[in-house]
N, C-alpha and C positions, 0 to 999 in steps of 0.2 A: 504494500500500500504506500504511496505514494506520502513525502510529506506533507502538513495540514497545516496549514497558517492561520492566525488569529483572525483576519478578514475571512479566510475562506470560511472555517467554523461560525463565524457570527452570519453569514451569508445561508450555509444551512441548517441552522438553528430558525433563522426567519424564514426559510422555506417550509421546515416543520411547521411553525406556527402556521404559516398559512394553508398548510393540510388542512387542519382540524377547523380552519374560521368557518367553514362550512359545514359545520355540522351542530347539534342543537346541545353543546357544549356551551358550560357557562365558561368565562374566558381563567378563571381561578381554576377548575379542572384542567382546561388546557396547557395553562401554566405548570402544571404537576406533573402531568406526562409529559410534558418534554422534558423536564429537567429530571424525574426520575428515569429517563430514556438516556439522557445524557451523564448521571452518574453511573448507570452500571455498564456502560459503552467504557467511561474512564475508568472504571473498576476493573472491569476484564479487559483495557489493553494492557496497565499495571503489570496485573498480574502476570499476566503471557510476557509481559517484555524481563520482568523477574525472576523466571522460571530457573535462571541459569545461576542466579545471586542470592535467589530465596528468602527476598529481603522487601516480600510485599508490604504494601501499609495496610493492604485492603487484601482477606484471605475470599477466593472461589472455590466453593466446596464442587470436588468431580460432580460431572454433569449439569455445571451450572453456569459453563462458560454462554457467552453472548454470539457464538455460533451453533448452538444448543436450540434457539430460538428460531433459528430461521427453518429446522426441519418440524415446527411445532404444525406446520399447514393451518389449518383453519383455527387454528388457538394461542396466536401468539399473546395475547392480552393475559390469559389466564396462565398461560407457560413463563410466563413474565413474572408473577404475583407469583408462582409455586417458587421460585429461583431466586425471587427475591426472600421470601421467608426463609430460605434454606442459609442464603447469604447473611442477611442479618442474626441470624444463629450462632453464626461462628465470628463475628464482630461485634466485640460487646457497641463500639459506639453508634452502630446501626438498631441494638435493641429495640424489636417492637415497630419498625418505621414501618414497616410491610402491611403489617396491623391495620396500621391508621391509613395507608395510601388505597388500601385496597384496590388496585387495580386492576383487578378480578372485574370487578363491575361497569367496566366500560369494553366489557368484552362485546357486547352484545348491543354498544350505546357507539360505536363508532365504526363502518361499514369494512369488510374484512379490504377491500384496493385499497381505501385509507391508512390502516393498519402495514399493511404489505409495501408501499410509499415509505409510509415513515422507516419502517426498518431498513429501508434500501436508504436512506439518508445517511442512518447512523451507521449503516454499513461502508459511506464512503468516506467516514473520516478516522482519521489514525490518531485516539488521544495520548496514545502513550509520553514517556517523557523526551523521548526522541522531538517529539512536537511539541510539547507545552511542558517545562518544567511546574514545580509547585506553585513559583511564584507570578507565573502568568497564568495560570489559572485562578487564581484567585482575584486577578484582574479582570478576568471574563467574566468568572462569575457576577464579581460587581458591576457590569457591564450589564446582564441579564437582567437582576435586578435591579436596576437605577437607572436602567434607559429605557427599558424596555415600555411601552404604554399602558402595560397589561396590570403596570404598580399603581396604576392611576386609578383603573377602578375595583368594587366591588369592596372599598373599604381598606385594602392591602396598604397604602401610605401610614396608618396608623401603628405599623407595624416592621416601617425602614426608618432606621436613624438615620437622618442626612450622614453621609460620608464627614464631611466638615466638622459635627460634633463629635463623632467619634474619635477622631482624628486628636483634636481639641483636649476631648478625657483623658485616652490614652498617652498625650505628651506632658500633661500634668499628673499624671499617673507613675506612667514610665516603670510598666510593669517588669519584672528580670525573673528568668527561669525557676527559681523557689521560689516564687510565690504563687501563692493560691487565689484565683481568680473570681468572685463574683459575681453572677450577671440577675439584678434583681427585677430585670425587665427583659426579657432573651427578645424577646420580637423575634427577628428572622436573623439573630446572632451577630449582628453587623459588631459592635462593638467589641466582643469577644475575639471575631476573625480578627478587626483589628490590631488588639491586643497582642494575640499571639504571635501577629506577622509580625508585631511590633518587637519581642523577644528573637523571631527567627531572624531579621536584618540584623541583629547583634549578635547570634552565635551560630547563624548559617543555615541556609534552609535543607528541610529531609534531605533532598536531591544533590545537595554541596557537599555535605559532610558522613566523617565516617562516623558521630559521636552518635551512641546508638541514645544516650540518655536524650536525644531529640524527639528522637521514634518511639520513645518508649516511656512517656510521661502516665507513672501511672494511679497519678491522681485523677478519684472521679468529678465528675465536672457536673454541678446542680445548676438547675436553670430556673427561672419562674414564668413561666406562662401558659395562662388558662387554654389557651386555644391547642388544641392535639396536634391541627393539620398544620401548623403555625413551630411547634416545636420540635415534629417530623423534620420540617423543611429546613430550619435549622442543624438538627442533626446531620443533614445530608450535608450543609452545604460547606459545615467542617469536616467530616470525613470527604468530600472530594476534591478539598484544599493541600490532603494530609496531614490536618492538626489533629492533635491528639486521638490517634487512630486508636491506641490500645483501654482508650478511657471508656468507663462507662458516663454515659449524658445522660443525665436522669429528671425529670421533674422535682424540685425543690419546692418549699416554699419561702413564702415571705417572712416567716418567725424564724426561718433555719439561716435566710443569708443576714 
């Protein structure tokens, strides 16, 4: 597979999008399936490109690679949902996401050409690190979320810290590797990613270094927020940064932080 560029990725990523605007999907669903589409696209090329190093952040349990999918024929949706549960099994930080994403249920709610599209999307891009190190991907991500129009409705603003304040926290912060991190309002984790990115430009990110105590933080990390599909998404969107991959993310509450 060919290498994948920033432009090209964000190129189809918005082709994905525009799959689905046809269909009687509210645009918050949409949003969910592409990016749970595009974490375990990065999960299994990870992995496959680790095989020889053994040194994934993200473990694919046999039979749950993302070419697994494509011989699923008329069930990719649901063969999706069995692989993801299997997956978040053996990653504590994934705990439970499969649960809440259920997307099992748009098996039958989005038309199998549509289906069959989208997986030839995520079929032609290469996310391994060969293409995007950790730390440009966490640039996309923010990129997904903070540009995209889809943060504009259905209420989802209430739930992105401006970049700017985060930014702002974490340099009066100025968090350093032993510390233990707080997040009494997780939203969509924006501040925490910052955070952590904010430690990794000072001691080097996964992909730089050999210091395993990077990859291997294994405090669990408490979060507070009510909403499930809101703390899911959060979850993902640090496991496909490769922040604290070996942690468990848990719901916290507000008397605990």
């Amino acid at each position: 597979m060919e290498h994948t560029s920033k432009q090209i990725l964000l190129n189809k990523i918005s082709k994905a999008f525009d799959l689905l605007r046809g269909s009687l999907l509210d645009t918050f669903d949409s949003f969910k399936i592409i990016y749970v589409l595009l974490a375990y696209k990065r999960f299994n090329d990870l992995f496959e490109e680790s095989k020889v190093s053994k040194n994934s952040l993200i473990k694919i349990p046999e039979g749950c690679s993302w070419s697994q999918i494509e011989t699923s024929s008329k069930q990719i949706f649901k063969q999706i949902d069995i692989n993801l549960k299997k997956i978040s099994s053996v990653n504590n930080c994934l705990e439970g996401i499969a649960e809440v994403f259920d997307i099992d249920k748009y098996q039958s709610k989005i038309p199998l050409p549509i289906q069959e599209e989208l997986l030839n999307v995520f079929n032609s891009i290469d996310l391994s690190l060969n293409s995007f190190s950790f730390k440009e991907f966490v640039e996309i991500d923010s990129t997904l979320f903070h540009q995209q129009s889809i943060l504009g409705r259905r209420g989802m603003n209430e739930y992105v810290t401006p970049i700017s304040l985060s930014k702002l926290m974490v340099k009066l912060l100025d968090p350093q590797i032993t510390d233990k991190i707080y997040d009494p309002f997780a939203g969509l984790g924006d501040t925490l990613i910052t955070a952590v990115t904010h430690i990794y430009e000072n001691y080097g990110w996964p992909n730089e270094v050999e210091q395993q105590h990077l990859l291997n933080l294994n405090n669990n990390v408490d979060l507070y927020e009510e909403n499930n599909e809101i703390l899911a998404l959060a979850k993902l969107r640090l496991a496909i940064a490769g922040i604290l991959s070996t942690s468990t993310i848990k719901r916290g509450s507000l008397s605990e932080l």
